[in-house]
Backbone as a ProteinNet text record, in pm:
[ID]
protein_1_A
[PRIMARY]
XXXXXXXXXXXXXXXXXXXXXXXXXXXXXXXXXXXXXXXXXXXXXXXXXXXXXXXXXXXXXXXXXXXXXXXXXXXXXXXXXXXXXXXXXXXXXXXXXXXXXXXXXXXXXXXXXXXXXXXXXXXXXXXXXXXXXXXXXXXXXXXXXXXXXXXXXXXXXXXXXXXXXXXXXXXXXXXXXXXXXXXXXXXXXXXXXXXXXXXXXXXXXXXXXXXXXXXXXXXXXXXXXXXXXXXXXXXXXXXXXXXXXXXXXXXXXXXXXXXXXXXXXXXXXXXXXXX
[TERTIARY]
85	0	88.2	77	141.2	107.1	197.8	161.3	167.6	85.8	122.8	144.9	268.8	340.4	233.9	204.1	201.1	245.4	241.1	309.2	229.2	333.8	247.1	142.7	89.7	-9.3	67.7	80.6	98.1	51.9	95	69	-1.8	-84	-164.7	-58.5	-47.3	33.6	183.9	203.1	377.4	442.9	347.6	336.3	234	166.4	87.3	144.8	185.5	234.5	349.2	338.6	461.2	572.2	659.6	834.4	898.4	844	916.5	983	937.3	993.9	1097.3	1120.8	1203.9	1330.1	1410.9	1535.2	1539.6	1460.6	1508.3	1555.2	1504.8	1585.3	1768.9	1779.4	1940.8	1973.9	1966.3	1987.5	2004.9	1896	1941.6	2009.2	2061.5	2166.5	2310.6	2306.5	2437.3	2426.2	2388.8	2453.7	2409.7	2338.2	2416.8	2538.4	2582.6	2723	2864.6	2822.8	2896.1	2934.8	2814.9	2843.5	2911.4	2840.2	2940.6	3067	3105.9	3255.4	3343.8	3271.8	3321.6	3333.8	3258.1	3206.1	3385	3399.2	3475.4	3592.7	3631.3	3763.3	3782.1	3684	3720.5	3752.2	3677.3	3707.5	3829.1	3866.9	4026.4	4085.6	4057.8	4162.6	4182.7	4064.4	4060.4	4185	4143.4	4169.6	4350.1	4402	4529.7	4613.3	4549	4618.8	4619.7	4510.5	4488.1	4587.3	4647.4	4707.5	4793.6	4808.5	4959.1	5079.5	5066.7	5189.2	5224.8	5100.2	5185.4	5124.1	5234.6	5219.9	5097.2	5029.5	4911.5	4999.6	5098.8	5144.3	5177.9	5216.2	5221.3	5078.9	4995.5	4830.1	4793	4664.7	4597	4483.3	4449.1	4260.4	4158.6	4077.3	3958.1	3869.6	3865.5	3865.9	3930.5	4064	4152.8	4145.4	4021.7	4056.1	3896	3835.8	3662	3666.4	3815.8	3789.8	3851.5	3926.7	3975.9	3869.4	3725.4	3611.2	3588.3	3623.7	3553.6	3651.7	3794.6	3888.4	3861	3835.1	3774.9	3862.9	4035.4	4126.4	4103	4078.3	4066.4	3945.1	3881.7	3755	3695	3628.8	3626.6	3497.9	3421.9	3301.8	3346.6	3397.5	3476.4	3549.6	3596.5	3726.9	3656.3	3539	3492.6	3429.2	3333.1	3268.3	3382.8	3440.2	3584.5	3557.7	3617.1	3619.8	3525.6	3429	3249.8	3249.8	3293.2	3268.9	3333.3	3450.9	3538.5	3563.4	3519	3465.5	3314.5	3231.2	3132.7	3126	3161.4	3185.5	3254.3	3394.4	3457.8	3423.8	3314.8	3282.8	3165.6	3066.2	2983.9	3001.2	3104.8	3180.2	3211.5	3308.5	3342.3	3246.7	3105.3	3031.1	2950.5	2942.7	2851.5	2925.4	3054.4	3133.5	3188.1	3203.4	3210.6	3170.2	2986.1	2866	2861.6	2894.2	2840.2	2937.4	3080.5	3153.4	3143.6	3091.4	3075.3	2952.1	2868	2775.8	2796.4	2870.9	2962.4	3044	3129.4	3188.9	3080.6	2982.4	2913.6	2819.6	2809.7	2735.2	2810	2962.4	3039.9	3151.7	3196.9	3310.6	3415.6	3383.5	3539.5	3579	3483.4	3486.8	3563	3537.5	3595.5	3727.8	3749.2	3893.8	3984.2	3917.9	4032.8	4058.5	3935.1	3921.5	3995.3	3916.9	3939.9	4067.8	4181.4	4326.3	4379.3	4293.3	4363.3	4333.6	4205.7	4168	4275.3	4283.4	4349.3	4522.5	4586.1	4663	4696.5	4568.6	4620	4608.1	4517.4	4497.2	4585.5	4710.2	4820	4959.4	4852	4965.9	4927.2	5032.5	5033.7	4971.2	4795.4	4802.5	4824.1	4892.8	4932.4	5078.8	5147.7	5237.9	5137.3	5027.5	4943.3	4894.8	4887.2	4826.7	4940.6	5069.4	5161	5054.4	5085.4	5031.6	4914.7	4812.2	4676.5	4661.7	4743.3	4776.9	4846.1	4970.2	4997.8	4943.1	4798.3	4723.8	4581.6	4530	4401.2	4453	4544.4	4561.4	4547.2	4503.2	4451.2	4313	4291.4	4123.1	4033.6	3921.7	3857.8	3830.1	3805.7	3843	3987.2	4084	4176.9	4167.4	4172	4098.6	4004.7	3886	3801.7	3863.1	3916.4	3990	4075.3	4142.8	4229.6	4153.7	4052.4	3953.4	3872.3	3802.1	3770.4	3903.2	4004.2	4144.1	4132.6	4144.9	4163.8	4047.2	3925.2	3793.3	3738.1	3744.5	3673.2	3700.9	3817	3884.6	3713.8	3737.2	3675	3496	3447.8	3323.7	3312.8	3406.6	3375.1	3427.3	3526.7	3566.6	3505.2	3390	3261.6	3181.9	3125.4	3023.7	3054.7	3129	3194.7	3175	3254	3179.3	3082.6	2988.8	2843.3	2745.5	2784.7	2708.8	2758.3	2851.3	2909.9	2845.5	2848.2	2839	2655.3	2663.1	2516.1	2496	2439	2411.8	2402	2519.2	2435	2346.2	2297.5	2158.9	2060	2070	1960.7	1925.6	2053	2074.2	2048.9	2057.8	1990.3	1845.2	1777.5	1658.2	1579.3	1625.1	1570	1558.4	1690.1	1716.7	1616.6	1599.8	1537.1	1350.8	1322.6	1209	1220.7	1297.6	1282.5	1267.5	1354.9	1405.4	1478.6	1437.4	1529.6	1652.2	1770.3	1861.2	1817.6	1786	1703.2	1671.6	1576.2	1492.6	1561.4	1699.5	1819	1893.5	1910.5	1987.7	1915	1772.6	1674.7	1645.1	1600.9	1545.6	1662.6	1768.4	1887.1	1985.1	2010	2214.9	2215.1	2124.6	2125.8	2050.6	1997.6	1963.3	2027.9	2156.4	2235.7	2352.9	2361.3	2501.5	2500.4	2357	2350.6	2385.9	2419.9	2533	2679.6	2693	2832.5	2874.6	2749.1	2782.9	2817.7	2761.7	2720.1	2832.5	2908.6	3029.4	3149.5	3103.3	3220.4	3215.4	3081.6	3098.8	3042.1	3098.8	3108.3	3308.3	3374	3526.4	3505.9	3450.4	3522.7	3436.5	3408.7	3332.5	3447.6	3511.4	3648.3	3756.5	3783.1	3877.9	3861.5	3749.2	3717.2	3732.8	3754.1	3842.8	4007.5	4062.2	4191.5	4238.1	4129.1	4119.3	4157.2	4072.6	4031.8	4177.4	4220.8	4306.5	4466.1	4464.9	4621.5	4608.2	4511.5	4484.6	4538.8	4484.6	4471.7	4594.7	4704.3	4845.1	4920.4	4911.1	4965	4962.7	4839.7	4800.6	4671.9	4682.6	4537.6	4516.8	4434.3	4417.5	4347.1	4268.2	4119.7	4092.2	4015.5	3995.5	4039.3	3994.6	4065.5	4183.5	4252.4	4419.8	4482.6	4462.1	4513.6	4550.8	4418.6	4454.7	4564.4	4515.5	4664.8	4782.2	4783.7	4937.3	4976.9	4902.8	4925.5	4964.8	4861.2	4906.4	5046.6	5078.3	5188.9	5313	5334.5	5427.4	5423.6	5334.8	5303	5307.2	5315.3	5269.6	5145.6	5037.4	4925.3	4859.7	4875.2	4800.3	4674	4615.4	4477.1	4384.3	4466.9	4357.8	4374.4	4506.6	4560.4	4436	4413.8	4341.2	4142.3	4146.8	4047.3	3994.9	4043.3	4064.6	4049.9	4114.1	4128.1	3987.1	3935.6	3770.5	3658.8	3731.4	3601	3642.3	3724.8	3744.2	3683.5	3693.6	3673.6	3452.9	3446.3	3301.2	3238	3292.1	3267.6	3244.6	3369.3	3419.1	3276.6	3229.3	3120.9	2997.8	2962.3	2794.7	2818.8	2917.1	2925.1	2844.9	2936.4	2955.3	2836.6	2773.7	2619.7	2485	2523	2447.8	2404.3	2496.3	2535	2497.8	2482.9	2437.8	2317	2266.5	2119.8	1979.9	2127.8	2101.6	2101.9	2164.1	2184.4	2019.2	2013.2	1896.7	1804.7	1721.1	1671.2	1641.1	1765.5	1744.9	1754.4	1809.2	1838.3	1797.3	1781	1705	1828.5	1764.8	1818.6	1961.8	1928.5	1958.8	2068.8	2056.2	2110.3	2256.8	2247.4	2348.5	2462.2	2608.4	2741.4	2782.4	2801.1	2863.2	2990.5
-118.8	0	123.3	161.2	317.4	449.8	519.5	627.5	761.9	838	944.5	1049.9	1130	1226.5	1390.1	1456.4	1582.2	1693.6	1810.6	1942.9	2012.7	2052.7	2049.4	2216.7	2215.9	2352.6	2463.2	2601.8	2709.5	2752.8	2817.2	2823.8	2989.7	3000.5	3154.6	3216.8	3187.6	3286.5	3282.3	3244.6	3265.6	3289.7	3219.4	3293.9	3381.1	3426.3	3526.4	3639.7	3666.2	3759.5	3875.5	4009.4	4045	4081.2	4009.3	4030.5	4161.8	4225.6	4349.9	4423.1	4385.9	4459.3	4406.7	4257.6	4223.6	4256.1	4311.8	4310.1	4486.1	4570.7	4664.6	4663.3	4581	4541.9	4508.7	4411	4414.4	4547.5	4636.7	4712.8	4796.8	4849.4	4916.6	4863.1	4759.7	4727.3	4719.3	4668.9	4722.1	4858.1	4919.3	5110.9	5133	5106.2	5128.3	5092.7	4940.5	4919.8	4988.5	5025.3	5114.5	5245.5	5315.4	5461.3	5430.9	5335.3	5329.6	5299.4	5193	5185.2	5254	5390.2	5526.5	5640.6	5612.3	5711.5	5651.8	5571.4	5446.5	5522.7	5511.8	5538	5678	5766.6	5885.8	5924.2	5831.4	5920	5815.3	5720.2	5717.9	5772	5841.5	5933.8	6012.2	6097.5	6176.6	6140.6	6032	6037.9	5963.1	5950.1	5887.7	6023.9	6160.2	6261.3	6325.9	6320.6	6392.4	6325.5	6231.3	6149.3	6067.9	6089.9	6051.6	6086.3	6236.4	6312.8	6351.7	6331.9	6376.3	6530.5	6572.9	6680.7	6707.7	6837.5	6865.4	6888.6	6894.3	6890.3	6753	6695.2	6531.6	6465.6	6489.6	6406.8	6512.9	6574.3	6664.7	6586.7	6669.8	6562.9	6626.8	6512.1	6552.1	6741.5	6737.1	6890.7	6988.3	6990.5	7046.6	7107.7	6963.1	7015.1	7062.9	7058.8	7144.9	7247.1	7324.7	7471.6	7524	7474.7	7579.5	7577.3	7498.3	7589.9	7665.5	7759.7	7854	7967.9	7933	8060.5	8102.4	8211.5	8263.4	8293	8271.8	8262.5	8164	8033.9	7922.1	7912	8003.3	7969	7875.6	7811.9	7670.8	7665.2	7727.4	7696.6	7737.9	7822.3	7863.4	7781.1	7698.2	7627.6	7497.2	7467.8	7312.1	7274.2	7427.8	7436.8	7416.3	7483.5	7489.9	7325.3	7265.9	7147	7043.2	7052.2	7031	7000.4	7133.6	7177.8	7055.1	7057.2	7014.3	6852.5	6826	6628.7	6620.9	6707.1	6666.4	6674.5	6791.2	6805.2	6763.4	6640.1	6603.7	6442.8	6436.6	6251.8	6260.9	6394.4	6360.8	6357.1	6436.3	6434.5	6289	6257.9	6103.8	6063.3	5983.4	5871.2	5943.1	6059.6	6057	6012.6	6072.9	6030.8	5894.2	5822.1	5673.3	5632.7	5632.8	5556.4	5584.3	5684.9	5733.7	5680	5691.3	5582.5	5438.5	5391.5	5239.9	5188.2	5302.3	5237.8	5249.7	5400.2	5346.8	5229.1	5181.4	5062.3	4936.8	4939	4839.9	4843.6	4911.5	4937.3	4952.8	4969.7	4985.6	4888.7	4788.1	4697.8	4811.4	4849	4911.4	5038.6	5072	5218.8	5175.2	5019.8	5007.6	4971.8	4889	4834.3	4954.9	5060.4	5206.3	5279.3	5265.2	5375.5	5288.3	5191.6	5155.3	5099.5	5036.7	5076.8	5181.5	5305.6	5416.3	5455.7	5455.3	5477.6	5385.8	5280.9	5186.6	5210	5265.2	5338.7	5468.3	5543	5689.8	5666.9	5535.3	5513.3	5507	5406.8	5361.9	5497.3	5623.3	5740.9	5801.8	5826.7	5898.2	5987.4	5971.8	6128.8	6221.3	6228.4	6330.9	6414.7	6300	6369.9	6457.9	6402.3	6523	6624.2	6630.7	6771.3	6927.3	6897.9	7056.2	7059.3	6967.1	6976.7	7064.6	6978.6	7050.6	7218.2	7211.3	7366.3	7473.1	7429.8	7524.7	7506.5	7448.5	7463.7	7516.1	7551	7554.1	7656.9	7713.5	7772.2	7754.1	7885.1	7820.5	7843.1	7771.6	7757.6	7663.8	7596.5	7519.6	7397.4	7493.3	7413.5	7327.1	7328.3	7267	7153.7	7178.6	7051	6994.4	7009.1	6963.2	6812.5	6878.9	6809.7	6680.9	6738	6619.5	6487.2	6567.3	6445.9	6361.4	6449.8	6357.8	6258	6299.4	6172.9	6104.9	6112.3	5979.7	5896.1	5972.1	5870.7	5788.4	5859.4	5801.5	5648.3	5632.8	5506.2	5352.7	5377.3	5296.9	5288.9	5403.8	5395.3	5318.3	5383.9	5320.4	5162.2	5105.4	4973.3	4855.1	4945.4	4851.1	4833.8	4956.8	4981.3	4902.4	4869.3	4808.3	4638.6	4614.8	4474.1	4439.7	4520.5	4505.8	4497.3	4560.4	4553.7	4441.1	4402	4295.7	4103.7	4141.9	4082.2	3996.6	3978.3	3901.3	3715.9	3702.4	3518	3549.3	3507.9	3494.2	3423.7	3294.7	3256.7	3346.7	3412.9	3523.5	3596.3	3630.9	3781.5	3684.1	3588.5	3451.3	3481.3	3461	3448.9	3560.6	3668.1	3805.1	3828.5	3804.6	3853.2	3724.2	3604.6	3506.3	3540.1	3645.6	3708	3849.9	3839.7	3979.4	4123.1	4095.2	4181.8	4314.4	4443.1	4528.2	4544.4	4616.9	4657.3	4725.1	4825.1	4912.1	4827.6	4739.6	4667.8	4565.3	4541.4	4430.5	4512.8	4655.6	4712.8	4803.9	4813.5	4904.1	4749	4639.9	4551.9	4429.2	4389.5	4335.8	4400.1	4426.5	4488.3	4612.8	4724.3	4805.9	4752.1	4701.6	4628.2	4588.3	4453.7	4353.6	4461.6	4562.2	4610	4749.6	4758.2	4880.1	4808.6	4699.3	4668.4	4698	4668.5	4701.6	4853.1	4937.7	5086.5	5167	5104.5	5207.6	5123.9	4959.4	4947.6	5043.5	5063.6	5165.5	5306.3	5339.5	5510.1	5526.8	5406.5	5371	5426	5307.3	5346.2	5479.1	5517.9	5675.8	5788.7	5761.7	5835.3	5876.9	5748.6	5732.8	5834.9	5765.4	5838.5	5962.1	6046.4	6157.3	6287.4	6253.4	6322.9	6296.1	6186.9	6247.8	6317.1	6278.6	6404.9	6544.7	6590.4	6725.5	6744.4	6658.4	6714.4	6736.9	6638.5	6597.4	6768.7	6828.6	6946.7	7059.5	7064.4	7162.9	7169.7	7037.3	7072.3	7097.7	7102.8	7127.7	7265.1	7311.7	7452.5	7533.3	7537.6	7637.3	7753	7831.6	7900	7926.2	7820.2	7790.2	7634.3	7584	7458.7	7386.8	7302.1	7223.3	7171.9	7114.8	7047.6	7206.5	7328.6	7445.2	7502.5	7473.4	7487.9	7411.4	7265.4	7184.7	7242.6	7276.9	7319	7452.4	7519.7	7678.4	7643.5	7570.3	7588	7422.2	7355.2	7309.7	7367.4	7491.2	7566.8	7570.7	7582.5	7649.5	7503.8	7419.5	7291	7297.5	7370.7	7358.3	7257.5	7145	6990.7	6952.2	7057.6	7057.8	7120	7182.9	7244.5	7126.5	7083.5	6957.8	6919.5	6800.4	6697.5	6758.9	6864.5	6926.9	6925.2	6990.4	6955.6	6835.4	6735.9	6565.8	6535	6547.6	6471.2	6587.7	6706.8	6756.2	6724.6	6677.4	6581.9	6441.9	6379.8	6235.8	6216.1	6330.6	6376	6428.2	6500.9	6500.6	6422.7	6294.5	6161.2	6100.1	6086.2	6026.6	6027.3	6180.4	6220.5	6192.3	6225.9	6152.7	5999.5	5902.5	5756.2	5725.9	5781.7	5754	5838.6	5888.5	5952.6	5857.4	5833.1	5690	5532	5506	5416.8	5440.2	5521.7	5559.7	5543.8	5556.3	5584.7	5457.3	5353.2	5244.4	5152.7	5148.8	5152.3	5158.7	5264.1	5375.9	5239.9	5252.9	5103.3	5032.1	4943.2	4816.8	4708	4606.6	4522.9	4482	4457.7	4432.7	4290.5	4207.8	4050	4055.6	4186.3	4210.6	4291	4345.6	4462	4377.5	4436.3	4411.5	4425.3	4353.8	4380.2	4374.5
0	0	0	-119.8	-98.9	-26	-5.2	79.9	-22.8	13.5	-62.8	33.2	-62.9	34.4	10.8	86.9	75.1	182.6	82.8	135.1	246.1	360.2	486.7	464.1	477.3	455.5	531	478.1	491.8	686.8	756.8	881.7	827.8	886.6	881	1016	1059.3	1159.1	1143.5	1050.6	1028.2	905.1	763.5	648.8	581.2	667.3	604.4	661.9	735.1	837.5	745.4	705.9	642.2	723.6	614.5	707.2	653.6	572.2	530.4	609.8	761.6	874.1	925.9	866.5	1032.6	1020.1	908.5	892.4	977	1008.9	1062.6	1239.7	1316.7	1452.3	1414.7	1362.6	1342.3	1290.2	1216.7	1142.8	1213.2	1229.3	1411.4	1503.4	1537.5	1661.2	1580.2	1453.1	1383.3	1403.4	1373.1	1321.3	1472.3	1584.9	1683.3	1751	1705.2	1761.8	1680.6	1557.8	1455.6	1564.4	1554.3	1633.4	1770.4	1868.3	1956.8	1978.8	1906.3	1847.1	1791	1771.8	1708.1	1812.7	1878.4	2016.3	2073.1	2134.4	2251.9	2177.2	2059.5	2003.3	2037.4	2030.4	2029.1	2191.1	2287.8	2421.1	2468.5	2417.7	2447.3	2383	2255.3	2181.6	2276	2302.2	2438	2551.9	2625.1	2731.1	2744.1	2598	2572.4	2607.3	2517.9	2476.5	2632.3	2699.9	2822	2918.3	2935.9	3056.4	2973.7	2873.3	2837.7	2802	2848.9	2783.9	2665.9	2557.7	2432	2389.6	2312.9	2319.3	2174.4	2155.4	2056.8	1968.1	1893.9	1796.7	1726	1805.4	1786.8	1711.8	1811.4	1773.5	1910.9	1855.8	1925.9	1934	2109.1	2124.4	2059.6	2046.5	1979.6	2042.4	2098.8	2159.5	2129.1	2105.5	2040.7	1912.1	1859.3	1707.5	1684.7	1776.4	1761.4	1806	1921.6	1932.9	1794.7	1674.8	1626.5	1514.4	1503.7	1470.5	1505.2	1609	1630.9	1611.3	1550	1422.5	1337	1298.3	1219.2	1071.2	1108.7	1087.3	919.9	981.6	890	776.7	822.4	679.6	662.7	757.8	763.2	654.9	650.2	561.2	439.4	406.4	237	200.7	319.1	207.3	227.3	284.7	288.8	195.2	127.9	24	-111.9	-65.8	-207.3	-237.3	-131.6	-200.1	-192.3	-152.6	-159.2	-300.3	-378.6	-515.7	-589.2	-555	-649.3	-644.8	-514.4	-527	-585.5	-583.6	-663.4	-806	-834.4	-1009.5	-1053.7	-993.2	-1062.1	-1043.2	-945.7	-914	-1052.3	-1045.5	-1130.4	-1314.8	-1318.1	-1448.1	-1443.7	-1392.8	-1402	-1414.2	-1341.8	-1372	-1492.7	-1547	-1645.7	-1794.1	-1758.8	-1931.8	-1884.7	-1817.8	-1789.7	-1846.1	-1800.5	-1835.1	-1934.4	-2027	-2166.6	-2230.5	-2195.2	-2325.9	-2274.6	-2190.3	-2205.2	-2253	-2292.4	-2399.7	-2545.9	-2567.6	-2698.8	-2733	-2605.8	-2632.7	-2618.6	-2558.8	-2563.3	-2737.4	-2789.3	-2918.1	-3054	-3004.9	-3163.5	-3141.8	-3200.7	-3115.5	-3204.7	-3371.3	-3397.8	-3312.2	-3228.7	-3118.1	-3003.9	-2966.5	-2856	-2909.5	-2994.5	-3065.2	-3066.7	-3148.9	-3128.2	-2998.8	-2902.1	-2805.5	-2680	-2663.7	-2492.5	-2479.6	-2549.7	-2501.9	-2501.5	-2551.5	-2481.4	-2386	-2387.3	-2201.3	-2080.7	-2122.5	-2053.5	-2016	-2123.3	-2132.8	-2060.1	-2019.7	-1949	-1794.7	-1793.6	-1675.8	-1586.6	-1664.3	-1629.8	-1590.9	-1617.2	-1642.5	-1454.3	-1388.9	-1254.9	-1248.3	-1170.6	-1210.1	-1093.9	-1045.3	-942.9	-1044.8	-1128.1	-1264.3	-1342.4	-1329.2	-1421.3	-1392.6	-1254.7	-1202	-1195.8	-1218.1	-1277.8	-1389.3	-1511.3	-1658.2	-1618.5	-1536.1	-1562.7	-1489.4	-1417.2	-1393.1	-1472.9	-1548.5	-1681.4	-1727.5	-1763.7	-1908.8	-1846.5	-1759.5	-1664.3	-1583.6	-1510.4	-1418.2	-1315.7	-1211.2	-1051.1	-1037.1	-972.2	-927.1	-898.5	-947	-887.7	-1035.7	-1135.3	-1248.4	-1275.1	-1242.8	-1215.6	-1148.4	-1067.8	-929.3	-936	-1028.3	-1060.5	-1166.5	-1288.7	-1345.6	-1321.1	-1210.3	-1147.8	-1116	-984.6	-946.3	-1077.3	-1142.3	-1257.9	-1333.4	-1372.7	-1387.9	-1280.3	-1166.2	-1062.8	-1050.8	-1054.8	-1049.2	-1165.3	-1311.3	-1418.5	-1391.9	-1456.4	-1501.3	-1408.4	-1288.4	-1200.1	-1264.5	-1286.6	-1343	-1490.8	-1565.8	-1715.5	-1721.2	-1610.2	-1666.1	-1578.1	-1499.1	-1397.2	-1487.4	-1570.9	-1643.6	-1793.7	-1839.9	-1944.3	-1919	-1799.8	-1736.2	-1719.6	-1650.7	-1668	-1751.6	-1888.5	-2014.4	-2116.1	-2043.5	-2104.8	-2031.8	-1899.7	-1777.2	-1815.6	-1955.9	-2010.5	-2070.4	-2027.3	-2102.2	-2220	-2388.3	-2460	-2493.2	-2443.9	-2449.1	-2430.9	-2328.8	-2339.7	-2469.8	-2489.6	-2606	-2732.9	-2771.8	-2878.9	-2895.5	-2735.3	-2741.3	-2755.9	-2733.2	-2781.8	-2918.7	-2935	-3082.1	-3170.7	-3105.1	-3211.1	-3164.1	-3092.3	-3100.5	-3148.9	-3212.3	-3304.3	-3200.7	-3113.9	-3027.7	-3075.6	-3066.3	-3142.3	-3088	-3123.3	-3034.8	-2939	-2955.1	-2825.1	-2715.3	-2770.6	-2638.8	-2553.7	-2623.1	-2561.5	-2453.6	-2513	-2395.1	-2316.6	-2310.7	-2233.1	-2118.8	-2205.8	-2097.8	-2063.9	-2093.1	-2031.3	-2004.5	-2127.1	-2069.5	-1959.4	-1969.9	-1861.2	-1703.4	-1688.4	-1595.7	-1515.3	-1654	-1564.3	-1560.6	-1606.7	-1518.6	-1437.8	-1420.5	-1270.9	-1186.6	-1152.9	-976	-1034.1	-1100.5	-1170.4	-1190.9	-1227.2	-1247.1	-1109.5	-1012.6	-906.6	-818.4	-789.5	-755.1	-820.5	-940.3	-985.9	-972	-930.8	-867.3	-693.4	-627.4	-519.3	-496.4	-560.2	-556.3	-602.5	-714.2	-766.4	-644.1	-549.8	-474.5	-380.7	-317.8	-260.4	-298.6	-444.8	-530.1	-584.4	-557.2	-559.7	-454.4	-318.3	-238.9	-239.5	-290.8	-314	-413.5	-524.8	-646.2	-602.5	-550.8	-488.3	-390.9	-333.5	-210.3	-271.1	-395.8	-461.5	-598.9	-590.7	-678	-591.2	-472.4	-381.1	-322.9	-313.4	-283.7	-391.3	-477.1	-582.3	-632.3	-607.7	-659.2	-672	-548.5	-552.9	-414.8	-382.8	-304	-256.8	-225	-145.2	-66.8	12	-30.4	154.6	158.1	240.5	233.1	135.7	88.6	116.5	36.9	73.8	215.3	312.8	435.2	507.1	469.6	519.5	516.2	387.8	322.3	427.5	448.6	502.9	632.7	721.3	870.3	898.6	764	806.3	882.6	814.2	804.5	1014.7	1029.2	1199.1	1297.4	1218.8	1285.4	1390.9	1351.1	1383	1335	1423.5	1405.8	1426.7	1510.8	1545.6	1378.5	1365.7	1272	1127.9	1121.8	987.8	991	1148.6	1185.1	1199.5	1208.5	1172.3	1019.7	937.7	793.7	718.7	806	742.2	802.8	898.2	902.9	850.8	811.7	687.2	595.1	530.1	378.3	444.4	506.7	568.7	552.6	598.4	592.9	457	411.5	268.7	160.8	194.5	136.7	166.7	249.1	363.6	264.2	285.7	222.2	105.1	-6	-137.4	-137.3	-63.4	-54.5	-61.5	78.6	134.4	14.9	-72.8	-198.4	-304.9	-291.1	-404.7	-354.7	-210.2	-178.3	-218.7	-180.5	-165.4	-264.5	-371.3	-497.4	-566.5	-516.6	-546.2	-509.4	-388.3	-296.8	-349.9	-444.7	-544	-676.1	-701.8	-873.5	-872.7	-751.8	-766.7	-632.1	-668	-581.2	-481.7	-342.6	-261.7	-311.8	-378.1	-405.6	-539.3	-633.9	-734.9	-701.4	-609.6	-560.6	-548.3	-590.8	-570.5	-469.9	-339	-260.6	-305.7
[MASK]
+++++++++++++++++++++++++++++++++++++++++++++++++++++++++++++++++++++++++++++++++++++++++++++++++++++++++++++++++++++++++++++++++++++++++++++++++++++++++++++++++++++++++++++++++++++++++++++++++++++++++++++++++++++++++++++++++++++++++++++++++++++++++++++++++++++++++++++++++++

């Protein structure tokens, strides 16, 4: 006598129930153990500098470096903006001509055959060697520095975004095309799809690489800015104000990053995303 097997019925109180919620308890006890682990570091920074003898030129305490907000000396909002400016217009320059020549290369192979070993090529060029160049030919200012950061960041956007449009089954791209799939509709409804985790890992790094843009401009040549300030109060070995400076670039670096997550968040499914 055979038995027949069946599937145990659905529980009304445990799958009907929506879970959309439950992932926010961890979520919250992570980014609270985050901040506190951030908090802890800072009041032994504190309390190393306070009772250990070293002097504020060495490594200054966190206190140290929140009264010289209140110098009027430093410019702290003119020169944060300075370079506010100049990591954004040069992160957003980067991911837009990225994304835009890696759909040329994804759409012309003789475009990519001529073009993308040269890209590949400048990549390979120092660019901190390039930032004199871009100053005798640009001058001083914010356009300069803008420039730079866009050289250090592109590269990372266009050769994610290049992978990603590439990053397709051709079985798939068979079966489109053997339904009379246009081009259009291959790269509106697959290829852009499958490589937004790929685009936004690559203007994730250039988000990174977009404050040293800005800071490797600003020592080099300019007269505004956060990297500028560094440069000025070296001379004084005023360390409080350095270390002041380095967590408003650090913060800057920050709200970029977290823009772009957000943004990520925004197009793409939880399950699809590049970690």
């Amino acid at each position: 006598m055979s038995q027949r097997l069946t599937a145990p019925a659905p529980s009304i109180a445990t799958d009907a129930v929506p879970r959309t919620s439950e992932g926010w308890g961890p979520k919250l006890q992570a980014n609270a153990i985050i901040v506190g682990v951030h908090l802890i570091v800072v009041a032994l920074w504190q309390f190393v500098v306070d009772f250990g003898g070293i002097r504020s030129f060495i490594l200054p305490s966190p206190l140290a470096m929140l009264r010289t907000l209140t110098r009027p000396e430093y410019h702290w909002t003119a020169n944060s903006l300075a370079t506010a400016q100049e990591v954004f217009a040069g992160f957003v320059l980067a991911s837009m001509l990225g994304i835009g020549l890696a759909l040329l290369f994804s759409w012309s192979r003789f475009f990519t055959l001529i073009a993308f070993p040269l890209f590949v090529t400048f990549n390979m060029v120092p660019k901190v060697a390039l930032g004199p160049l871009i100053i005798v030919w640009l001058g001083y200012g914010l356009g300069p520095n803008i420039m730079i950061t866009f050289a250090i960041s592109f590269f990372p956007v266009l050769l994610n975004t290049v992978r990603g449009l590439r990053e397709v089954e051709p079985d798939l791209l068979d079966l489109v095309r053997a339904l009379k799939g246009s081009r259009w509709q291959i790269f509106t409804k697959i290829q852009l799809p499958n490589a937004l985790p790929y685009v936004f890992s690559g203007m994730k790094v250039a988000a990174i690489l977009a404050i040293a843009g800005a800071v490797v401009g600003e020592f080099i040549g300019s007269d505004r800015g956060l990297g500028y300030l560094m440069v000025q109060v070296q001379t004084s070995l005023d360390t409080p104000a350095m270390f002041m400076a380095v967590l408003l670039l650090t913060l800057i670096g920050l709200f970029v990053y977290l823009i772009t997550i957000g943004l990520e968040r925004l197009c793409i499914a939880k399950d699809a995303r590049v970690q």
